[in-house]
MOPAC internal coordinates of N, CA, C and O (Angstrom, degrees):
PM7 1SCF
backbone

  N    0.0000 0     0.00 0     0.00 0    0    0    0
  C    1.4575 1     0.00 0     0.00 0    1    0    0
  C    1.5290 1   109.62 1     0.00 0    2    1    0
  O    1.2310 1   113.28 1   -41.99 1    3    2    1
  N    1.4257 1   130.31 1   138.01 1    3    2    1
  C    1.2717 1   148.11 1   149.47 1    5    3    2
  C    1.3043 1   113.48 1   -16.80 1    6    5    3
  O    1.2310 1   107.08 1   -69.28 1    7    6    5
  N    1.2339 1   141.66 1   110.72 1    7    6    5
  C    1.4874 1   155.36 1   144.85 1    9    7    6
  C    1.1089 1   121.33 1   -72.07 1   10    9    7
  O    1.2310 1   117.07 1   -54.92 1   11   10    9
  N    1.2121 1   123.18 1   125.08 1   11   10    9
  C    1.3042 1   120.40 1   159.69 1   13   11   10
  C    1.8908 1   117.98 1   -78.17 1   14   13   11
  O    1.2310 1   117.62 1   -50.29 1   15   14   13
  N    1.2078 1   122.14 1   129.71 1   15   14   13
  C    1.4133 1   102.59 1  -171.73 1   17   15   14
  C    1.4912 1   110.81 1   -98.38 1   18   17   15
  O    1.2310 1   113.67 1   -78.65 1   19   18   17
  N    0.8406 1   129.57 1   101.35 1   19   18   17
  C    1.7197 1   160.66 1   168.67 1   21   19   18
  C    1.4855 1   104.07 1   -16.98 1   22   21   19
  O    1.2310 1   118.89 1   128.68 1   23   22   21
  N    1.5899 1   119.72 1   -51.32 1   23   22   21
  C    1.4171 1   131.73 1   168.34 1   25   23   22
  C    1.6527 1   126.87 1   -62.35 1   26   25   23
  O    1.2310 1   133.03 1   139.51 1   27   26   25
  N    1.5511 1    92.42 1   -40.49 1   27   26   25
  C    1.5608 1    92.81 1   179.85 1   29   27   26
  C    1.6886 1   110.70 1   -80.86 1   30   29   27
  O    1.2310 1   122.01 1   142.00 1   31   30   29
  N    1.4040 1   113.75 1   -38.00 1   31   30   29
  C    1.2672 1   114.84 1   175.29 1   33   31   30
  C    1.6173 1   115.04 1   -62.86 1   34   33   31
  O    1.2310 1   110.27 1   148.49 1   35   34   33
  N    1.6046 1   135.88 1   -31.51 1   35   34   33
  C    1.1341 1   138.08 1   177.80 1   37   35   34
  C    1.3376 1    97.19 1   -61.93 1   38   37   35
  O    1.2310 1   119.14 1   119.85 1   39   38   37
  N    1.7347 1   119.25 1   -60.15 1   39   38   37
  C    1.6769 1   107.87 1  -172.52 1   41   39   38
  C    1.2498 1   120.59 1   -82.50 1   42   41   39
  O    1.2310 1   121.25 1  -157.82 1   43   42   41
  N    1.2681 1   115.21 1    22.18 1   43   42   41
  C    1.6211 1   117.60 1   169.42 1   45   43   42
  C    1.5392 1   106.01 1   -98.69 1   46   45   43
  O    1.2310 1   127.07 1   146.48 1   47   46   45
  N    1.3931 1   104.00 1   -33.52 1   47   46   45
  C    1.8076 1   110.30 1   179.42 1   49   47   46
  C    1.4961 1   106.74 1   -84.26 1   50   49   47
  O    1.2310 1   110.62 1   159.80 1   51   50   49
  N    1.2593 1   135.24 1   -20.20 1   51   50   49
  C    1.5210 1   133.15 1  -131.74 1   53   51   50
  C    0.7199 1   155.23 1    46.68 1   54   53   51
  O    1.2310 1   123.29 1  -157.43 1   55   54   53
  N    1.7540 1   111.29 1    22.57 1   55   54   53
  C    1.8439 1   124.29 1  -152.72 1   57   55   54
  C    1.6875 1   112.29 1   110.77 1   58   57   55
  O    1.2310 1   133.23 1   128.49 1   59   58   57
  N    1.3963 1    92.03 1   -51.51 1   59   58   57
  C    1.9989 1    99.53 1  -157.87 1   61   59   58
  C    1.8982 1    98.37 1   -54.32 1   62   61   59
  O    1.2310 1   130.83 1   -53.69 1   63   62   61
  N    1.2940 1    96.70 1   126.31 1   63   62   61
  C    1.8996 1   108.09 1   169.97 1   65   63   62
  C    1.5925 1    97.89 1   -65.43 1   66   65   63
  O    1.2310 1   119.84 1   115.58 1   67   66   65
  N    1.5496 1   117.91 1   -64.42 1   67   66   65
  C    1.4739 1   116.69 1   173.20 1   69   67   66
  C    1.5164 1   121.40 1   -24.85 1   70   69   67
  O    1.2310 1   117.98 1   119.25 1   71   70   69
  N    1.5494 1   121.45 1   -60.75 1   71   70   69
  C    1.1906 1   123.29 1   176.77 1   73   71   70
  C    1.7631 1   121.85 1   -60.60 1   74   73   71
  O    1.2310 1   131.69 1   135.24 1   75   74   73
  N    1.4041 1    95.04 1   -44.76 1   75   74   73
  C    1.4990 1   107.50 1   163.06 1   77   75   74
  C    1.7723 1   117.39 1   -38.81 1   78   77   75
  O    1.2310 1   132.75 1    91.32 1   79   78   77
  N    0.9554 1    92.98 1   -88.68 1   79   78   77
  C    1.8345 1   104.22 1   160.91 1   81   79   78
  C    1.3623 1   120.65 1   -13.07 1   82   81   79
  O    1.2310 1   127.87 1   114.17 1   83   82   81
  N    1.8011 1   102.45 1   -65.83 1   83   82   81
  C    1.4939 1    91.90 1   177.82 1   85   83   82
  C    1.1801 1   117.15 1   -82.95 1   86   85   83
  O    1.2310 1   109.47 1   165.06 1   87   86   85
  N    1.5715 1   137.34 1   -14.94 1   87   86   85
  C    1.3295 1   135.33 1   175.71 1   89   87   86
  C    1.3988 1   104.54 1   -60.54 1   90   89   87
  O    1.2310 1   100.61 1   159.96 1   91   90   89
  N    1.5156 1   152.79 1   -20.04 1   91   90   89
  C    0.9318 1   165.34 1   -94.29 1   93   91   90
  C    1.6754 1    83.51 1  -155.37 1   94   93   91
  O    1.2310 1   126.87 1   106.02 1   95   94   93
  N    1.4417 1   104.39 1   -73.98 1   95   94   93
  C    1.4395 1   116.46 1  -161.09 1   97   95   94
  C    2.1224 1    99.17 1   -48.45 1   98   97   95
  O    1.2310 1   136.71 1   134.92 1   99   98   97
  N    1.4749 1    85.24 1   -45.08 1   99   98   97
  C    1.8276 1    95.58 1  -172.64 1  101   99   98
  C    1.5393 1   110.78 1   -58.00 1  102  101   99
  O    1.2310 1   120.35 1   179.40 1  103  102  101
  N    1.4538 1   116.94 1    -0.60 1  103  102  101
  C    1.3560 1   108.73 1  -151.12 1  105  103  102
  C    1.4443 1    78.89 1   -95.61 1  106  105  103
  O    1.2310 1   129.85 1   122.64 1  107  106  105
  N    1.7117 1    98.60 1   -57.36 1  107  106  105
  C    1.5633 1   105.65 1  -160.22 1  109  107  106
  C    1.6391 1   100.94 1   -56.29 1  110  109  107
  O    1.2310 1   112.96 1   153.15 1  111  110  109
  N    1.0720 1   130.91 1   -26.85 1  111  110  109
  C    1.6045 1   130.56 1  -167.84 1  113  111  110
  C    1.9126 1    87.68 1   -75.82 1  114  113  111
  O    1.2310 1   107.46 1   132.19 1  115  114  113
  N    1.2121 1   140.98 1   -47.81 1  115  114  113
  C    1.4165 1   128.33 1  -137.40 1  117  115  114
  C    1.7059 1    76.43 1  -100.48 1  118  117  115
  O    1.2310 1   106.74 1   162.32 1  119  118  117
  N    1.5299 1   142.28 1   -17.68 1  119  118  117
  C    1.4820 1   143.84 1   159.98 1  121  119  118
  C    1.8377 1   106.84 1   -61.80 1  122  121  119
  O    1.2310 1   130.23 1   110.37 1  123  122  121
  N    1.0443 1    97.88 1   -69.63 1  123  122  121
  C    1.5747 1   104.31 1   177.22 1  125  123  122
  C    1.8880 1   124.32 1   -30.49 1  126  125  123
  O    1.2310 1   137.40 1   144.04 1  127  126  125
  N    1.9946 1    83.89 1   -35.96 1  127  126  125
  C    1.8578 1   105.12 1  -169.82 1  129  127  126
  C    1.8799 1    92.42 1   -62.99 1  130  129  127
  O    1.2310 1   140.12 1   102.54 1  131  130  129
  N    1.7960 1    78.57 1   -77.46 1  131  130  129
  C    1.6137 1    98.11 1  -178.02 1  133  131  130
  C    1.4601 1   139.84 1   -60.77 1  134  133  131
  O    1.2310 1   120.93 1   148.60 1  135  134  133
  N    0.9748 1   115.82 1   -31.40 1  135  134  133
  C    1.4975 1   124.44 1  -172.23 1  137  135  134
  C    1.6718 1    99.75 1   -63.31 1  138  137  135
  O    1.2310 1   108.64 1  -177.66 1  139  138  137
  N    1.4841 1   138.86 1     2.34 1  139  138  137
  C    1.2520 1   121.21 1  -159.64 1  141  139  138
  C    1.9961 1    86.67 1  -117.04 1  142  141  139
  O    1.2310 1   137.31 1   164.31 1  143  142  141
  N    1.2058 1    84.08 1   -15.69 1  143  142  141
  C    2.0831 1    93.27 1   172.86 1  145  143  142
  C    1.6688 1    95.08 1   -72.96 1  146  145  143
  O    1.2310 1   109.97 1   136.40 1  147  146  145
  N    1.0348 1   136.42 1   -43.60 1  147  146  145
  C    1.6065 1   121.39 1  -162.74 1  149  147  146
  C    1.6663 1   105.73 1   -59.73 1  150  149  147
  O    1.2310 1   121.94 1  -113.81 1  151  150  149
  N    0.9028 1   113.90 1    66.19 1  151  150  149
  C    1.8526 1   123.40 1   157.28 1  153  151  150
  C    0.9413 1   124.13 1   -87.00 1  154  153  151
  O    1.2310 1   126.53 1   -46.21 1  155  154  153
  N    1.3633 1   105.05 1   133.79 1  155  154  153
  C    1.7907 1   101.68 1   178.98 1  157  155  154
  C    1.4330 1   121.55 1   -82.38 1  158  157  155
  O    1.2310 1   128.80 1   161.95 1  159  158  157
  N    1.2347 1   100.65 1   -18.05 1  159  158  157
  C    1.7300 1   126.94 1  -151.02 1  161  159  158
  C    2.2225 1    90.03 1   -87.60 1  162  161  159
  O    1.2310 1   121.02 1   163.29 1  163  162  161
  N    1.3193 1   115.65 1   -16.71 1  163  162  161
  C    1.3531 1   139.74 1  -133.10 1  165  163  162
  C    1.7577 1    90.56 1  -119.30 1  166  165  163
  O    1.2310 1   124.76 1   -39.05 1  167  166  165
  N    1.8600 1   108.47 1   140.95 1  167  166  165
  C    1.3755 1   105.56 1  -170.33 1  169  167  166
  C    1.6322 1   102.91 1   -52.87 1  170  169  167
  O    1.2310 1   127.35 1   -17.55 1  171  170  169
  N    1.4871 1   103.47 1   162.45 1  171  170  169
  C    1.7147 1   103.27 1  -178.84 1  173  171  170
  C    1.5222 1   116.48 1   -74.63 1  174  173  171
  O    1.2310 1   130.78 1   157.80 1  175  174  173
  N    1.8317 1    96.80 1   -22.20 1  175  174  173
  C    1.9724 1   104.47 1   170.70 1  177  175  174
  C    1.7761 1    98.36 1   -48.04 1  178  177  175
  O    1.2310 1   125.32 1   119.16 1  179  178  177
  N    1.4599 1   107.39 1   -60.84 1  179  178  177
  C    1.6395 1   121.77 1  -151.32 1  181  179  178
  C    1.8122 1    96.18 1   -45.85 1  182  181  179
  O    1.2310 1   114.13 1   113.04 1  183  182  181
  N    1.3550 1   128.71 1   -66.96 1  183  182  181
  C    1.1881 1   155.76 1   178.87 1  185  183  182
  C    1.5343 1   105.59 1   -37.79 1  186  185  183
  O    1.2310 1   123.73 1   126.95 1  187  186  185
  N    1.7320 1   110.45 1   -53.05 1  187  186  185
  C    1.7804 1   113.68 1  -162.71 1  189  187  186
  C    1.5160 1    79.46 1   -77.71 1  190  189  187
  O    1.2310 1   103.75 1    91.46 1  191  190  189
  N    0.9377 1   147.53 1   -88.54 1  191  190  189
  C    1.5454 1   154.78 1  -153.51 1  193  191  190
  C    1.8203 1    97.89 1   -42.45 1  194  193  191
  O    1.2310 1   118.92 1   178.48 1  195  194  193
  N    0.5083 1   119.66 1    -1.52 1  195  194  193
  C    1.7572 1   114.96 1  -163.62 1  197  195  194
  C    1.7382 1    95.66 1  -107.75 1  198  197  195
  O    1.2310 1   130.95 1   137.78 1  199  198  197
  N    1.6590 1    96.48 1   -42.22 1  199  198  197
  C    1.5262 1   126.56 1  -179.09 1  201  199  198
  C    1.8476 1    93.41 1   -61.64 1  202  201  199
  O    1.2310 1   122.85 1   119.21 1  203  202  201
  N    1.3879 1   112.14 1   -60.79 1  203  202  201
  C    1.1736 1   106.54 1  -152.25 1  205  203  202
  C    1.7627 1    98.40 1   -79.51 1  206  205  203
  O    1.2310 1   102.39 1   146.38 1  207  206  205
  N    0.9579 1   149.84 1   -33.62 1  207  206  205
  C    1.6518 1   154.31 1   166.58 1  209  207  206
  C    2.0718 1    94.19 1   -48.27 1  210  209  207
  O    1.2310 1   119.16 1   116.57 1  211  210  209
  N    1.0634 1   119.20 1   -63.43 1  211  210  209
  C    1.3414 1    93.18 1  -178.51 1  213  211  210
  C    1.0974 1   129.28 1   -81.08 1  214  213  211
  O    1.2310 1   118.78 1   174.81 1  215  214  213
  N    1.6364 1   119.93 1    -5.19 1  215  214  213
  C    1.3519 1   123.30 1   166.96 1  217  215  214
  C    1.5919 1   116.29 1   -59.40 1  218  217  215
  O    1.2310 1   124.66 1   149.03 1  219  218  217
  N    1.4479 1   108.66 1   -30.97 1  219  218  217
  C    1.6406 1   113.45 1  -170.95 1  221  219  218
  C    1.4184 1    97.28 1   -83.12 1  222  221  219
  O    1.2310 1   113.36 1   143.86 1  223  222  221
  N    1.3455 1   130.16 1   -36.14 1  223  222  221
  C    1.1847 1   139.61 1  -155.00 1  225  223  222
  C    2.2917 1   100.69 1   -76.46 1  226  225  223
  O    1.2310 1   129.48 1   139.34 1  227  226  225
  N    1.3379 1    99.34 1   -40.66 1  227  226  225
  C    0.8879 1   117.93 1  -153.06 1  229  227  226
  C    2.3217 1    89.52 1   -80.27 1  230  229  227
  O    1.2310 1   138.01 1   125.87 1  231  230  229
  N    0.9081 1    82.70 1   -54.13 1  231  230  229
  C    1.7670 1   100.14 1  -170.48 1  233  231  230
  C    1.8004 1    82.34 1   -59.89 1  234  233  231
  O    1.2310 1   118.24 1   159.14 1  235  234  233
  N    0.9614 1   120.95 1   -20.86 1  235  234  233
  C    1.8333 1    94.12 1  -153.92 1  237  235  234
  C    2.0969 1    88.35 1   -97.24 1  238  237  235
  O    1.2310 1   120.25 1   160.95 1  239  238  237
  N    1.3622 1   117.14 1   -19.05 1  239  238  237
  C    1.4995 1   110.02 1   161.59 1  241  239  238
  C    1.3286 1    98.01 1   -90.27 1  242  241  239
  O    1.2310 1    95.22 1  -148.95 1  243  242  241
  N    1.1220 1   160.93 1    31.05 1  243  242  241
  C    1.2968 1   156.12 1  -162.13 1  245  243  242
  C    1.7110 1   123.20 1    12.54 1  246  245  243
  O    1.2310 1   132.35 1  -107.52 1  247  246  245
  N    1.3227 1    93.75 1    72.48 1  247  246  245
  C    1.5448 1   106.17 1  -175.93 1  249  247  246
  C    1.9141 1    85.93 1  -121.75 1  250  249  247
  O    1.2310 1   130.91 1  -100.87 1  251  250  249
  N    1.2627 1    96.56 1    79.13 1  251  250  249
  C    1.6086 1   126.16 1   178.42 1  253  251  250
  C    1.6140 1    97.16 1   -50.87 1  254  253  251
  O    1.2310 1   126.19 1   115.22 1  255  254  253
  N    1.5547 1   105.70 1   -64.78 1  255  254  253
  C    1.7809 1    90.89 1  -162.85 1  257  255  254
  C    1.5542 1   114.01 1   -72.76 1  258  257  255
  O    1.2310 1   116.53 1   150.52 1  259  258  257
  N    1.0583 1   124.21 1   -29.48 1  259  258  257
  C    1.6581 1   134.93 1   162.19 1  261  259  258
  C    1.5582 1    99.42 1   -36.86 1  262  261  259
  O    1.2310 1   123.87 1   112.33 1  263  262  261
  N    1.3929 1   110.18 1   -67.67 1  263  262  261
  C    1.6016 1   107.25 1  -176.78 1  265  263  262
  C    1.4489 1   109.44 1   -65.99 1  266  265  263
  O    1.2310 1   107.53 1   151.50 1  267  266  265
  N    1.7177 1   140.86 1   -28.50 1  267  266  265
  C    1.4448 1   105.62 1   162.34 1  269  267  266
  C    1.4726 1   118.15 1   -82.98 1  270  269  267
  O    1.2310 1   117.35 1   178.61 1  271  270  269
  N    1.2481 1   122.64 1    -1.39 1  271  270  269
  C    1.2654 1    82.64 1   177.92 1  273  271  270
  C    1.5289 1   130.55 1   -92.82 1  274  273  271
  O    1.2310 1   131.81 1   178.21 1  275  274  273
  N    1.9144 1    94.81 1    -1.79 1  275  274  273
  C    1.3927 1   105.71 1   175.46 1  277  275  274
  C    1.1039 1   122.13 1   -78.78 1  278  277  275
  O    1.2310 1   125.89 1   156.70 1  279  278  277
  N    1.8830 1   106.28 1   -23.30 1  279  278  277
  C    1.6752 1   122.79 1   156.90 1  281  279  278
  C    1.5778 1    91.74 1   -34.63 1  282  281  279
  O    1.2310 1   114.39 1    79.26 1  283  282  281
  N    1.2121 1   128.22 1  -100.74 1  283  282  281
  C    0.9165 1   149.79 1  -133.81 1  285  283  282
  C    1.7525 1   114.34 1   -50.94 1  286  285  283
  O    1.2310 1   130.37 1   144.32 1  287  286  285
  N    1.3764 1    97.61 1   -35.68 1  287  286  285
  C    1.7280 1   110.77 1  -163.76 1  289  287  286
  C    1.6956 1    88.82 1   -81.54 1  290  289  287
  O    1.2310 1   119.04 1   138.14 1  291  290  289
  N    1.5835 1   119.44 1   -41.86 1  291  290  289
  C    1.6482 1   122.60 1   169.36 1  293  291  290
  C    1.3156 1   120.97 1   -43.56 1  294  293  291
  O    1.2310 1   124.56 1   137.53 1  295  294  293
  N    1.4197 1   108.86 1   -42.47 1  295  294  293
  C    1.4231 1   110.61 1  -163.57 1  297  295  294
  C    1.7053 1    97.79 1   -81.44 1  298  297  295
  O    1.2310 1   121.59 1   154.24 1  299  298  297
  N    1.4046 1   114.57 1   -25.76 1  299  298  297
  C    1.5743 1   111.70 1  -169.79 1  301  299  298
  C    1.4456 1   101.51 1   -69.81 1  302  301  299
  O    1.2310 1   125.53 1   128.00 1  303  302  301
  N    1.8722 1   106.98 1   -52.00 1  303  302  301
  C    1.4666 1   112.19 1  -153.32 1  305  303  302
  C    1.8390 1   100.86 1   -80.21 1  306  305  303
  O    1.2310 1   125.77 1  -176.11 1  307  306  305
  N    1.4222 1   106.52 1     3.89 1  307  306  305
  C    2.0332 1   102.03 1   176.63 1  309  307  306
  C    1.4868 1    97.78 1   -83.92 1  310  309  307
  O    1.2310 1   119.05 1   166.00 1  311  310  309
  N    1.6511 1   119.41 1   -14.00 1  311  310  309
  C    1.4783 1   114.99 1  -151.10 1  313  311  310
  C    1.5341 1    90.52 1   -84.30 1  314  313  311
  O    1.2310 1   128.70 1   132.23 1  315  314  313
  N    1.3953 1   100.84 1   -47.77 1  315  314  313
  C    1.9639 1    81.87 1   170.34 1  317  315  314
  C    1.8447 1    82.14 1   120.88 1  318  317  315
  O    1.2310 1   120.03 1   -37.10 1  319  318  317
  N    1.6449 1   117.54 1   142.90 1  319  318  317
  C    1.2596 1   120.22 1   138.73 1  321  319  318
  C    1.7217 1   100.61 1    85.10 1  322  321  319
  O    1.2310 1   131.87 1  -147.25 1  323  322  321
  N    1.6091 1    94.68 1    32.75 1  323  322  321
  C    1.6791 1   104.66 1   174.90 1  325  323  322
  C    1.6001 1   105.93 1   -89.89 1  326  325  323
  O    1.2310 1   123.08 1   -41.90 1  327  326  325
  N    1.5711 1   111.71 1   138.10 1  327  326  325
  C    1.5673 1   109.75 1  -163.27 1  329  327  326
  C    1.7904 1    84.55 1  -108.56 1  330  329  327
  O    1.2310 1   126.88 1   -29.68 1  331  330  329
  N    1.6959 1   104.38 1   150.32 1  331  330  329
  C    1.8583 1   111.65 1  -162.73 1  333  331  330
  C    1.2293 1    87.48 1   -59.55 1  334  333  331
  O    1.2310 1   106.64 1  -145.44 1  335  334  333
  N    1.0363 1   142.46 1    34.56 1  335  334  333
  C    1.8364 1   119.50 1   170.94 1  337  335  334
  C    1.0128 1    98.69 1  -117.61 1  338  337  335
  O    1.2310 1   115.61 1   138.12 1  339  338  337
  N    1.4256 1   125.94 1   -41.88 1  339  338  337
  C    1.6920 1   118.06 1  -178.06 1  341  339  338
  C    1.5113 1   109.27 1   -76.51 1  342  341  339
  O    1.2310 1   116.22 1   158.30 1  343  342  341
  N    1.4143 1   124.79 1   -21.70 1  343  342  341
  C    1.2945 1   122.98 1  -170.71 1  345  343  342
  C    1.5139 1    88.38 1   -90.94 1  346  345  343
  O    1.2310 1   112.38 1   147.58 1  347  346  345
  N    0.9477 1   131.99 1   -32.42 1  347  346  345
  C    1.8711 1   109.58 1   176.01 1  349  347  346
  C    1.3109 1   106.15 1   -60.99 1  350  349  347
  O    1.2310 1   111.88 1   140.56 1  351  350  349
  N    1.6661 1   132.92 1   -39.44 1  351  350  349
  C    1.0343 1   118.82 1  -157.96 1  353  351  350
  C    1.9114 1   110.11 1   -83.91 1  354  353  351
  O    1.2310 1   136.04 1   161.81 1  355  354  353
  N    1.5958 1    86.55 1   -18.19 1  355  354  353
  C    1.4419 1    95.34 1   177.08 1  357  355  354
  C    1.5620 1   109.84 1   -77.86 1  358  357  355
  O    1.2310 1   109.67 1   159.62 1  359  358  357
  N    0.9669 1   136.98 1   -20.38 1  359  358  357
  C    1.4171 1   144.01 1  -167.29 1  361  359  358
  C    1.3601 1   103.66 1  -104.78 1  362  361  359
  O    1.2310 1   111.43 1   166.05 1  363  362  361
  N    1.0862 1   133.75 1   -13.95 1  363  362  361
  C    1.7480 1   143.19 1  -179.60 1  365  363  362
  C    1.2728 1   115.82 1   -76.70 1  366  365  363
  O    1.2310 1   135.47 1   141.93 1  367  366  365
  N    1.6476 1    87.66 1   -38.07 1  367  366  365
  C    1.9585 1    94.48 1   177.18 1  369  367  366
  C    1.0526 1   103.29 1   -97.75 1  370  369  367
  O    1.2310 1   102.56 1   175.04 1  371  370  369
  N    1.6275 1   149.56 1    -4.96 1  371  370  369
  C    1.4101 1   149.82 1   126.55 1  373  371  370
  C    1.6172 1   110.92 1   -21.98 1  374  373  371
  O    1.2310 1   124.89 1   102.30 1  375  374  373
  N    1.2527 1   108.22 1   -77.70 1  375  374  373
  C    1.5429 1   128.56 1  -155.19 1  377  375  374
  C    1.5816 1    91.07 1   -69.06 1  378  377  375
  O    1.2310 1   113.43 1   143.61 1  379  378  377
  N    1.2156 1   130.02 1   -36.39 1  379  378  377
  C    1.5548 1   120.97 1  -173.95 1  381  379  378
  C    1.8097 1   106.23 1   -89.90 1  382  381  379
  O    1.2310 1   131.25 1   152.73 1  383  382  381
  N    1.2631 1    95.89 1   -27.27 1  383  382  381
  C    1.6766 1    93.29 1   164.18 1  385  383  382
  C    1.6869 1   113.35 1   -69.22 1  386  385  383
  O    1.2310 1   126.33 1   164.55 1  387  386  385
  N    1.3270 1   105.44 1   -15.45 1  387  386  385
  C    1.9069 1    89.98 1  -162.78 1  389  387  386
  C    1.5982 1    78.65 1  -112.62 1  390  389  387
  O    1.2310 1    97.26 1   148.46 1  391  390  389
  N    1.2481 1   158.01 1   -31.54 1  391  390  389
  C    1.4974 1   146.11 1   137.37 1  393  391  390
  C    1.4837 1   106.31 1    -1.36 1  394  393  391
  O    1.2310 1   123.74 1   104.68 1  395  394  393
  N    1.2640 1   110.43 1   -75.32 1  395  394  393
  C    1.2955 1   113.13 1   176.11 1  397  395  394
  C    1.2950 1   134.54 1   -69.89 1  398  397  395
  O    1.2310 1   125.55 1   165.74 1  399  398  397
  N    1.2167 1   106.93 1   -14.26 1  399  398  397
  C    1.5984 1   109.38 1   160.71 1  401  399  398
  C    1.3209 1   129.80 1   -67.42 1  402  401  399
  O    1.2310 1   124.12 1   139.39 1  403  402  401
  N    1.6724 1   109.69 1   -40.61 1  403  402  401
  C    1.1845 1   104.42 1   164.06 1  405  403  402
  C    1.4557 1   128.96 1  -113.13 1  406  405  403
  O    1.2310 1   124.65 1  -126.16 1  407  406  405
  N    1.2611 1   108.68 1    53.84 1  407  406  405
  C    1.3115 1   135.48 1   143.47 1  409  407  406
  C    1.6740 1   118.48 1   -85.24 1  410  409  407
  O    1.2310 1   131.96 1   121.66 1  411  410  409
  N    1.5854 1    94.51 1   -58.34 1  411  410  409
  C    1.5460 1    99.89 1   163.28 1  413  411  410
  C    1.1062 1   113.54 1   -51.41 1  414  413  411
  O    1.2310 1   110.75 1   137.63 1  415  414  413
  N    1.3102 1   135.01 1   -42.37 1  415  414  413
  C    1.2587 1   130.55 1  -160.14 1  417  415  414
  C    1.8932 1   123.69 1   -76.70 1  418  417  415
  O    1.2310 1   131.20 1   165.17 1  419  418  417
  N    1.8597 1    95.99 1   -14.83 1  419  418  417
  C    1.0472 1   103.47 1   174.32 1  421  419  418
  C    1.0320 1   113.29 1   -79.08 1  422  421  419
  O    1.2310 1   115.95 1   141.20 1  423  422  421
  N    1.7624 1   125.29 1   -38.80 1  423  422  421
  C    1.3404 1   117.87 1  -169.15 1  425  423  422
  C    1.6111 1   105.10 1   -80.62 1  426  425  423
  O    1.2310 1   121.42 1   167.74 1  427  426  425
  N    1.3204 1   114.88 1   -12.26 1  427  426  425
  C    1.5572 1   101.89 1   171.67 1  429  427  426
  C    1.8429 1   112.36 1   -67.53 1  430  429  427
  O    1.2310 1   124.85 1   122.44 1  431  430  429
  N    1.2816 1   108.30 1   -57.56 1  431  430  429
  C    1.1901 1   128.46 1   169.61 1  433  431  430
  C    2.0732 1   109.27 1   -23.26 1  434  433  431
  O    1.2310 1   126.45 1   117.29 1  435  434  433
  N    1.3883 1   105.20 1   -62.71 1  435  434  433
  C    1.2435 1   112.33 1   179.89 1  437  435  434
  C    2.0008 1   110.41 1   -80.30 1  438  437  435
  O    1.2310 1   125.86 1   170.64 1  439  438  437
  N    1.4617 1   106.34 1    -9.36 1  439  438  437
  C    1.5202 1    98.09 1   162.67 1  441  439  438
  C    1.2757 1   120.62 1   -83.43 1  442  441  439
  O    1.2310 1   128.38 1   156.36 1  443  442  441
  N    1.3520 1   101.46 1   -23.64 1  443  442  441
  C    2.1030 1   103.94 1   172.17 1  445  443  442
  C    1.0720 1   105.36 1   -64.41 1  446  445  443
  O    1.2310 1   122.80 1   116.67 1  447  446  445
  N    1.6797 1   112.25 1   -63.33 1  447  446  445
  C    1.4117 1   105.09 1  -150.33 1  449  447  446
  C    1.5784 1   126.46 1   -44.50 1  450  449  447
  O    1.2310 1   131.28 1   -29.10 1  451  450  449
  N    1.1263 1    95.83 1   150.90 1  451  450  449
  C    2.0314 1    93.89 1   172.76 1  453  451  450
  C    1.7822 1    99.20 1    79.53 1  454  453  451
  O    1.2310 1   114.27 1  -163.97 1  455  454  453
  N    1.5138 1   128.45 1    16.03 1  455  454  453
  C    1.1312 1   120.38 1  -154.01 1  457  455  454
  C    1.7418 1    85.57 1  -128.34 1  458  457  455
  O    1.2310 1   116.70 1   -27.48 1  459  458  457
  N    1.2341 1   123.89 1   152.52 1  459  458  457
  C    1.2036 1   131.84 1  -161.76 1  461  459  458
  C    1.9569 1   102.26 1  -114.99 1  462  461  459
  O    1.2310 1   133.41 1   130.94 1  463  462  461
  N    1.3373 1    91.68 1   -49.06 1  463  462  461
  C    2.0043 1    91.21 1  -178.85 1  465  463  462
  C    1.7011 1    85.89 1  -126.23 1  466  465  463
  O    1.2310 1   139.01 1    -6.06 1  467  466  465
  N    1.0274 1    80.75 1   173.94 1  467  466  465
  C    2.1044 1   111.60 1  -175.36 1  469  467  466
  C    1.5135 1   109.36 1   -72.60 1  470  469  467
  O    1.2310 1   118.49 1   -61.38 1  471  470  469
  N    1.1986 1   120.49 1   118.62 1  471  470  469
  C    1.2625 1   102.45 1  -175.54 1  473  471  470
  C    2.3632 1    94.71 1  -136.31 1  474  473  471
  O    1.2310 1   139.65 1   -77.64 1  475  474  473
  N    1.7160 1    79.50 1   102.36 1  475  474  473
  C    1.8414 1    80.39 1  -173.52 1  477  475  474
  C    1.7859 1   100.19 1   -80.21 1  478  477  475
  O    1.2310 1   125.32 1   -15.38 1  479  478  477
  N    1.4042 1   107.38 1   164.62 1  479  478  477
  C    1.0723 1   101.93 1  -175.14 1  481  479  478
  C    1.4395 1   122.24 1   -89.82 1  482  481  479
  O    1.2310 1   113.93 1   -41.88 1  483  482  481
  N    1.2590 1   129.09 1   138.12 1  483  482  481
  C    1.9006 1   120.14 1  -169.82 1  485  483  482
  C    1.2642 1   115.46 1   -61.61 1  486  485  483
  O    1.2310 1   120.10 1   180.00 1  487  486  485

């Protein structure tokens, strides 16, 4: 399952829960944008680029496995000449990686709240 990593998200915010929160909020908004581009049926540019926006998005809260597997579905769908069967299977482990991200992302969300400084876990 998807982790959120507690460390990378503290030194991306600097501490602040506020910033945390909304970096969080931005994620799910730039997921909400993209995640409806991951088609298989859909050019393989449309899909890798969709791949590559939540991969950055995803690595910069440190939701590590979200970002490889969108690594991964990017690097296939830049190669060019993906047939809809491999891009479903490539986009399946996308969509169940970012499932789980924001699952994680809720319980991070509800570990800030009400929380005054950053507190990652040891």
């Amino acid at each position: 399952m998807t982790q959120i990593d507690l460390d990378q998200l503290n030194l991306m915010t600097g501490g602040d829960v506020g910033l945390a929160l909304e970096v969080l909020t931005i994620f799910r908004s730039q997921t909400d944008l993209w995640g409806p581009l991951l088609d298989p049926q859909a050019d393989n540019q449309q899909w890798a680029d969709a791949c590559h926006t939540i991969k950055g998005a995803a690595r910069s809260i440190g939701a590590q496995e979200l970002g490889m597997a969108c690594e991964k579905a990017e690097k296939r769908g830049r190669e060019g000449g993906v047939s809809p069967v491999e891009a479903s299977v490539l986009l399946s482990a996308v969509k169940d990686e970012l499932g789980n991200a924001m699952e994680a992302l809720a319980s991070v969300e509800h570990q800030l709240s009400g929380q005054n400084t950053f507190r990652a876990k040891a």
